[in-house]
N, C-alpha and C positions, 0 to 999 in steps of 0.2 A: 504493500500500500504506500500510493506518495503521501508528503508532507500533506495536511491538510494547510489550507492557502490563509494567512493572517495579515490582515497590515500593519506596514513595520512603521516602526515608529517614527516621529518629526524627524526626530533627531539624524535618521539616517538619508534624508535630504539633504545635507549638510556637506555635500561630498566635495573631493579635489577635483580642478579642471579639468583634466581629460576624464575622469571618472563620468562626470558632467557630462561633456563631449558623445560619453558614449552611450548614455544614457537617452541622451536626445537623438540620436542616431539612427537607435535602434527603434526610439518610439516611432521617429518618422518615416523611418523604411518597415515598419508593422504598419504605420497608418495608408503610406502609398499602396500597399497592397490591395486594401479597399477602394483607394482612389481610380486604381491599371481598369477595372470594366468600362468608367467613365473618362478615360484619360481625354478624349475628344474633346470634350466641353471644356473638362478641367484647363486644356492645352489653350482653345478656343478664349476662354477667361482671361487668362496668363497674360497672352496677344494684346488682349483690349484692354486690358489692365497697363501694359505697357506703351498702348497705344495714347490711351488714355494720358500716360506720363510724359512721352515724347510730343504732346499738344501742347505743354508748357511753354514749350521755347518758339512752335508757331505762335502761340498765343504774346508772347515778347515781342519779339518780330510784329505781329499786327499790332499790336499796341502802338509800340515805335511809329508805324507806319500812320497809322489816327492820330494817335497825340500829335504829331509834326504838323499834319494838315489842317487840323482844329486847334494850337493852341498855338500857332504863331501867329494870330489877329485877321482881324477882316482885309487884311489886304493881300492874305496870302494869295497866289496863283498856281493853276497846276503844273507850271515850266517849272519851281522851285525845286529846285534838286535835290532830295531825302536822303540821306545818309543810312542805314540797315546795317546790323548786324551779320554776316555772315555772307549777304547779298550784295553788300558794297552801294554804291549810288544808284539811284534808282530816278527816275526822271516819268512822274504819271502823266504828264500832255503826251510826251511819246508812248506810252503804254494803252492810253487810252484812244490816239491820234488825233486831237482836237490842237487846236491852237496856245502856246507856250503862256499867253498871257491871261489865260481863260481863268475869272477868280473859281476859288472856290464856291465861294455862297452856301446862302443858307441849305439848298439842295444836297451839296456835295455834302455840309457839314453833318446832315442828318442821316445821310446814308452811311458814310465812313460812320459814324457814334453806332447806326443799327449795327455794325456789325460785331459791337462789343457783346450783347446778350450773344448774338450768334455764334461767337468764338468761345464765347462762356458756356453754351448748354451744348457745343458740340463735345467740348471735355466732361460735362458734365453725365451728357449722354452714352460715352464711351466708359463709363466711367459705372452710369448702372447698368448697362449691358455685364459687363465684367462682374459686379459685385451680385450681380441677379444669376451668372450660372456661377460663379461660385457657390451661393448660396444654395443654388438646384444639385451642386455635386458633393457639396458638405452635406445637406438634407439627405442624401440617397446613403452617403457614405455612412453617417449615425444610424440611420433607419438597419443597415448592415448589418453595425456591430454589435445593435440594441440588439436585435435577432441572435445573431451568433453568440451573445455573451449568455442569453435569457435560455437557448439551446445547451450552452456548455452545462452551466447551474442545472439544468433538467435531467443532463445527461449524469452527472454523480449519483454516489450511491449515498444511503441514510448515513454513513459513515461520517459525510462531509457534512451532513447538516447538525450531524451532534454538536461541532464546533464552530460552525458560522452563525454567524449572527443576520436575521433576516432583514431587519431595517438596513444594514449594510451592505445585504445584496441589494435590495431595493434599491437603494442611492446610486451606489456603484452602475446601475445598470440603466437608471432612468438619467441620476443627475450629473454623473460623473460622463458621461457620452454625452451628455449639451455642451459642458462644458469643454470639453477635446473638438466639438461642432463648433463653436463659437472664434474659440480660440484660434484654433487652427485657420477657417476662414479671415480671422484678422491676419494672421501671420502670412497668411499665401498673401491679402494682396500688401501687407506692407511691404514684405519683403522682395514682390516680384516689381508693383508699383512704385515703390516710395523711390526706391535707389534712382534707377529711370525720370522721374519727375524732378528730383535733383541735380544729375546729369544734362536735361533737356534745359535746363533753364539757367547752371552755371556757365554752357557753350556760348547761346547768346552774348551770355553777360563778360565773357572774356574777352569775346570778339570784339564788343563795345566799347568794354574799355579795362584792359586786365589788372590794371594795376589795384582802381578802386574797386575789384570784386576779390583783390587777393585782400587789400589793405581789409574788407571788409570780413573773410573769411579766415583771416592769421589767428582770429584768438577763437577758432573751431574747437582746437584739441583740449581746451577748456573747459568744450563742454562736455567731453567723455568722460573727467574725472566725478562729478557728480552723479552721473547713471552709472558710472563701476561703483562708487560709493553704496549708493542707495540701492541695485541691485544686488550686492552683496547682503545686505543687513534684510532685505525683503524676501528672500530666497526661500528663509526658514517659515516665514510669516504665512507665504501664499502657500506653502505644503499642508502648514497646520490649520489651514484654514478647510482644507479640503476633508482632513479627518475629523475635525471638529465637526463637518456638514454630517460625515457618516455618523457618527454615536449620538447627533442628536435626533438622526433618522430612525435610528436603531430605538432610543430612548421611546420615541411618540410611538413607533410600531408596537412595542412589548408593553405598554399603557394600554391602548387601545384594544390588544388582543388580551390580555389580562383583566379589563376592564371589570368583570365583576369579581373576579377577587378584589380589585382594589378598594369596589364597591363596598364587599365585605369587611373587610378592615378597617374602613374611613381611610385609606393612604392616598385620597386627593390631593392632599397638601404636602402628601412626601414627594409623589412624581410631580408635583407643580415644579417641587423647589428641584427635582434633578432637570426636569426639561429645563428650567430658569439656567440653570449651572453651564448644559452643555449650549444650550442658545446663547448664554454672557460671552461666553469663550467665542463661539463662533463669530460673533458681531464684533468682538473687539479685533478680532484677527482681521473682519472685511475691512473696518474701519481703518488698520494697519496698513493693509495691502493698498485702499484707495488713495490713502494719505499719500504713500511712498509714488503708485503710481503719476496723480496729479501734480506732485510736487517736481516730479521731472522737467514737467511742459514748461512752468515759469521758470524756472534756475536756467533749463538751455536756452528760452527766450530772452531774459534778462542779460545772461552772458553776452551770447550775440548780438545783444544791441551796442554791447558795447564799437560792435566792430561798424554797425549803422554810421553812429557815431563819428569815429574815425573816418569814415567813409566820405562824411557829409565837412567837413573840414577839408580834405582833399577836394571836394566838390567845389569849395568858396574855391578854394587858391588856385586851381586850374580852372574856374569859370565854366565849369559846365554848366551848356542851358538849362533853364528849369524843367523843361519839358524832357529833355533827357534826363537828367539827376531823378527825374518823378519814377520813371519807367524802369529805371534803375536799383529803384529803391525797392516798388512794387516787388517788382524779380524777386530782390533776394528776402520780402518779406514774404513770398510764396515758398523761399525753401525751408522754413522753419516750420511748418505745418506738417509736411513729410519725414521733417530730421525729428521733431519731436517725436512721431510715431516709430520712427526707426528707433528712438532711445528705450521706448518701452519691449523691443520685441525682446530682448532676456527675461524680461518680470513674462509675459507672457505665454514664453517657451516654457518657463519653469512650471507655469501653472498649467498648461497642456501636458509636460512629463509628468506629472504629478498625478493629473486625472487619467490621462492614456495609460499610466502605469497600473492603477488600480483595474481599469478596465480587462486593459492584456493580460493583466495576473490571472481573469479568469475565463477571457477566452485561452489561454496557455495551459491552464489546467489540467492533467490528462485524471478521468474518471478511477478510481480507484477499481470499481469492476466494468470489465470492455471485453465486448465478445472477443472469443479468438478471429483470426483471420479467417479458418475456415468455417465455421461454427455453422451449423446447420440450422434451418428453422423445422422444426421437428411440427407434426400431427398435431391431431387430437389423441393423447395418450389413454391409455387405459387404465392410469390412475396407481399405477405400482410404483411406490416409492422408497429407496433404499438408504440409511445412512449408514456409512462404512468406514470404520475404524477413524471417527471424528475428534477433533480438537481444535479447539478454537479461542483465540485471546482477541476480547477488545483492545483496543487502543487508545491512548489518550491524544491531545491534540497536541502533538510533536512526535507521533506517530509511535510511541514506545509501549511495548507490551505490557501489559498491567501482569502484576506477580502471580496471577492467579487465573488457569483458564477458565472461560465461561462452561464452557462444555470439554469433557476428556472423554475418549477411548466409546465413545459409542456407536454403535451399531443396532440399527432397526430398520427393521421389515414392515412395509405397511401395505398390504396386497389390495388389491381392488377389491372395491364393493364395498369393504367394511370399516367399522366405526372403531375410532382408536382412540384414547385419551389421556393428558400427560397432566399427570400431578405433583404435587412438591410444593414446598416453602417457596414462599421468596424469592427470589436469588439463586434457585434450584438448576435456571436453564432452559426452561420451556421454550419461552418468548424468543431464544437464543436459535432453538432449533427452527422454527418457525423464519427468522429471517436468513437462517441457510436455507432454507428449503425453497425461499422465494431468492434468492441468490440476494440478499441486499450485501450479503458478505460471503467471502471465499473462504474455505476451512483454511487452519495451515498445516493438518495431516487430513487426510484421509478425502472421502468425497461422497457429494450425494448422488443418486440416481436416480432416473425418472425412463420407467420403463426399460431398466438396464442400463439405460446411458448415462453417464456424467454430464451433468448439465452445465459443465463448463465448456460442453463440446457443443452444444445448442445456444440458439441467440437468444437472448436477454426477455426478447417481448414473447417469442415463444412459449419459452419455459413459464410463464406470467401466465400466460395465454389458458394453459390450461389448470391453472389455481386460485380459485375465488375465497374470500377473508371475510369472516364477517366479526366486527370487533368490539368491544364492550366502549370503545371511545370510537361512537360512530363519527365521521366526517360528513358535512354536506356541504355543499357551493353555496352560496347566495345567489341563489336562480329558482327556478320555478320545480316546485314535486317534478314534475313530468322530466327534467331536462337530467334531475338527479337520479332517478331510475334508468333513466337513459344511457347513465355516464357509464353502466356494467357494457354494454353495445351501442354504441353510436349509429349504426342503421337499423336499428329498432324500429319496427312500426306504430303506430300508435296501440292497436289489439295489442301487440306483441306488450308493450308496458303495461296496458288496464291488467291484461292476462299473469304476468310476472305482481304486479300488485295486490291482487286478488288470492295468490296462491300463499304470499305471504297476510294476509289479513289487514295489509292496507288499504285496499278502495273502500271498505268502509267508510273510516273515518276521512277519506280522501274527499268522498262524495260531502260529505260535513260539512265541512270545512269551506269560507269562504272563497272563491275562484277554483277550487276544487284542484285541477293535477296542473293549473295555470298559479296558485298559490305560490308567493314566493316565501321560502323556509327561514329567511334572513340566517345571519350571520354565524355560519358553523350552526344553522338550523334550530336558532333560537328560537325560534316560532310554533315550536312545535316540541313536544313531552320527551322523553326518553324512551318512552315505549315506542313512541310515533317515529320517533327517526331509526332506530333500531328493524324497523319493520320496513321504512323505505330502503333502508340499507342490505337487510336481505331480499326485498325486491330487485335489488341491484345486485343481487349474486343471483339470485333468480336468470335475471336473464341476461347475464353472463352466462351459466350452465358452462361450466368448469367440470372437469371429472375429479380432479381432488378439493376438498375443502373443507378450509382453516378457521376454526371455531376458536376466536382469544377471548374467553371468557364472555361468552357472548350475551349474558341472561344475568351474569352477576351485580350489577348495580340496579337490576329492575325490584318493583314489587312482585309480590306473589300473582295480582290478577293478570299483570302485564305478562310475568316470565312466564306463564302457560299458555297464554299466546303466542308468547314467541317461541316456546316449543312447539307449538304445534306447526307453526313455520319453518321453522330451522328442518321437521321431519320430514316435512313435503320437499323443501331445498336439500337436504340429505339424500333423498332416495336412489341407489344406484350411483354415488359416489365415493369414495375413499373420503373419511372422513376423520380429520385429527382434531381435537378438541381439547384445549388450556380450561379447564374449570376450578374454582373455587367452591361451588356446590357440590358436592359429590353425587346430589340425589341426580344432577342433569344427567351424569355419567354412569350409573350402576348399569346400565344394558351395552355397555361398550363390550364389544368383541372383546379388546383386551385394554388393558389401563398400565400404562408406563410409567412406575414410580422412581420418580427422581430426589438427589439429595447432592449440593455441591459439585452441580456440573456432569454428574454420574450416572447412568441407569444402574439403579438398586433392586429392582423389582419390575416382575411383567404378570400382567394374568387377569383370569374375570374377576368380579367384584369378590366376589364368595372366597375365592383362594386367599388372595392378600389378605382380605379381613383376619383369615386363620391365622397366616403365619409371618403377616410382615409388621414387623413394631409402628415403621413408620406411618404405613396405611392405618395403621388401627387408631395411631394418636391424630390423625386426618381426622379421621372418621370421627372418633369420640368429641372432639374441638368441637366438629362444626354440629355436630345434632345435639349435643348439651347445648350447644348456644340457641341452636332452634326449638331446642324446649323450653329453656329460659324463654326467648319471645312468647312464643305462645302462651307462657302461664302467665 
């Protein structure tokens, strides 16, 4: 069995640079994987995303090109020769062929100015193309992994759920994959857009005039030392904030599902104050991470002005036109909108490795029981079931043997047709055998068999296929009578459920009952008595019709009106199958073919009622236990 899967603590966030490096590496070469079905769009985005950025520096250029024409006065003309960027002089009477001394006017002024929105919503346009299939290919890529991770978790054995905590799958699967969707869509386009848009708009501005774009970008590397600062110190912040989100998911889940115990104890006000606790933690963390992030944006833009600054003193003294110095300025106040996004993408990455990690942990996961490669899906058996030379140790959750097997050295025969029953203390073993027999767990000597075969040589849902359970802690969905009887076959008819309802003595009170088999049972089938769910539940092995089945004390927590109804069900569900039965009544079991007395993991005793009573100590202190206390009730 592997490790069962825990998350590790903050603290191991905290790692060296390449450590780091490789961390991110791996998350993003796990993530591309989901990405490669849609690489078209994703590629498609990238483009326009760049294209998007490479419209800056047209956008400079046209700027240059309006502002010359409109803010050298009423007297400008189109002969007047433009000076551009990149383009060198430019001369628009010749461009256009009109006569050199032709003014502009109010015409010309209004059409060059329309073409600032126009320049403006063409990048802007490019701009949500790009961020709209992103968005289309982050949605498909979550939608994925949400799947595959909710598949993994499904695909484990009860092994793994002794140790997980469910509010933390839950998170892990719902919140922790918005967040890797979120993140990651900022990072594709800063990373592919932002560079690019910086790039597109420093050329121009070299071309123009390099000296004031250097003068204005020398005290650049100034501002990398506040995002190393601050990404350093945030690293741990945005980690813990992630598991904080998990245990306080965890916390509401096990409130909620616990709810009338809590009820019962008055502990309203315990779990207020633990939700409070893990919510304080959480918030102060978000609070942490925003701070740091937001505080990025003004430190790099405060720095950089200084270089504006500078810029703008160079301006006076070389006599740049206003109209130039303006467009110049614009420029490099358009690169600081990108440099700031590009400062956060560390605080980012961290917080995507951090959610991708939890996520991968459990798509990564390999199930502790997995068919063999060749494993066969077997029949409908005939119900002969063997356990041979068995031993078996639970585990605790760092996967080490507990000092003490559950079950040693047993071996039993349980032939078709007939009725078996396993008795014992406690802690005896029963329930043990039971989840071998349904493979929830692999022996670590010996093997069971189903029809002769080892059912490690048969696939999972097979072997399932033919053993139906029916359990003193029934389960029901929060869905409709009709959809939970359904759950034993899913292409059930409707006859086929009334039929399977009626053989267990449900349509009765089904027909009662308001909305009748459209009735919802609410929550783990709170809606409805212990007799009543008990009865849908062997409805639901009903019509499964299974040839062996598993009785875990099936009638022990009912009254006496109820438990004879539900024997009388259980015998019409019995009829002509292998039948193994966990009871604490002994009276449900005196007609067993044979009764398997357990003690410490052991079979001590086999045989019908009448023998053991004679000669086995521990049957007899069974025995004596439970009908002294049943004649105590009765008097």
């Amino acid at each position: 069995m592997s490790k069962p899967s825990a998350p590790p603590p903050p603290a191991k966030i905290n790692l060296s640079d390449p450590q780091i490096r490789a961390v991110v590496a791996g998350t993003l070469q796990a993530i591309w994987k989901y990405v490669l079905p849609y690489k078209g769009r994703f590629i498609l985005s990238s483009v326009l995303g760049i294209l998007s950025g490479l419209f800056n520096g047209v956008m400079i250029i046209g700027f240059q090109l309006i502002f010359s024409l409109v803010l050298r006065g009423k007297t400008t003309t189109l002969g007047e020769t433009i000076k551009l960027p990149l383009i060198g002089e430019l001369n628009p009477a010749e461009i256009l062929g009109v006569s050199s001394d032709t003014p502009v006017g109010f015409t010309g002024v209004a059409i060059a100015c329309a073409f600032i929105p126009a320049l403006i919503f063409c990048r802007g346009f490019l701009g949500y193309l790009s961020s709209y299939m992103q968005t289309w290919v982050t949605s498909k890529v979550v939608y994925q992994i949400r799947n595959d991770a909710f598949r993994s978790i499904m695909r484990q054995s009860p092994g793994y759920f002794n140790n997980a905590r469910t509010g933390e799958l839950m998170q892990t699967v719902i919140s922790q994959t918005g967040v890797v969707q979120r993140n990651a869509m900022q990072l594709i386009q800063t990373v592919a857009q932002r560079p690019v848009s910086i790039i597109a708009i420093l050329i121009p501005l070299f071309a123009s005039d390099w000296f004031f774009t250097l003068m204005s970008l020398v005290i650049f590397p100034a501002c990398l030392y506040p995002i190393l600062r601050l990404g350093k110190r945030v690293r741990k912040v945005g980690a813990k904030e992630e598991y904080d989100s998990r245990a306080l998911m965890s916390s509401m889940q096990e409130s909620f599902a616990g709810i009338r115990l809590v009820k019962a104890y008055g502990r309203e006000a315990h779990e207020m104050d633990r939700f409070d606790r893990s919510n304080a933690s959480m918030t102060q963390n978000m609070v942490r991470w925003g701070k740091a992030l937001e505080l990025i944006g003004p430190i790099v833009e405060t720095v950089a002005s200084f270089g504006i600054a500078a810029g703008l003193v160079y301006a006076w003294s070389r006599g740049v036109e206003a109209q130039t110095f303006f467009v110049l300025v614009m420029a490099l106040t358009q690169i600081y909108p990108p440099l700031k996004e590009l400062s956060r993408v560390q605080l980012f990455l961290q917080k995507t490795t951090v959610a991708a990690g939890m996520v991968f942990e459990i798509l990564n996961r390999q199930p502790d029981i997995q068919d063999a490669p060749d494993a066969l899906a077997i029949g409908r058996s005939s119900g002969a079931v063997t356990f041979k030379d068995i031993t078996f140790y639970y585990r605790d959750k760092d996967d080490v043997k507990k000092d003490t097997p559950a079950v040693q050295d047993i071996n039993l025969q349980f032939e078709p047709g007939k009725f078996y029953a396993l008795v014992g203390r406690s802690g005896a073993g029963k329930s043990t055998l039971f989840s071998l027999m349904l493979r929830f767990y692999d022996p670590d000597a010996g093997s069971v068999l189903l029809d002769g075969r080892d059912i490690r040589t048969c696939t999972q849902h097979s072997v399932r296929a033919n053993i139906g359970i029916v359990s003193q802690d029934t389960f029901l969905f929060h869905d409709t009578i009709r959809e939970n009887i359904r759950y034993g076959r899913l292409d059930a008819t409707e006859a086929e459920i009334i039929a399977a309802a009626k053989k267990a003595h449900a349509h009765e009170f089904i027909e009662q009952i308001s909305n009748g088999y459209d009735a919802i049972v609410g929550e783990g089938g709170c809606n409805l008595s212990g007799g009543q769910r008990q009865r849908i539940s062997i409805a639901r092995a009903i019509l499964r019709d299974s040839p062996v089945l598993l009785l875990d004390e099936a009638t022990s927590a009912l009254d006496t009106e109820s438990e004879k109804i539900i024997q009388e069900a259980i015998h019409t569900l019995s009829a002509g199958k292998t039948v193994v039965a966990i009871a604490h009544r002994l009276s449900t079991i005196l007609e067993a073919d044979q009764i398997i007395v357990m003690e410490q993991g052991r079979v001590v005793d086999r045989g019908p009622h009448a023998e053991l009573l004679a000669r086995n100590d521990i049957y007899q202190n069974l025995y004596n236990l439970q009908y002294s206390s049943d004649e105590r009730r009765e008097s």
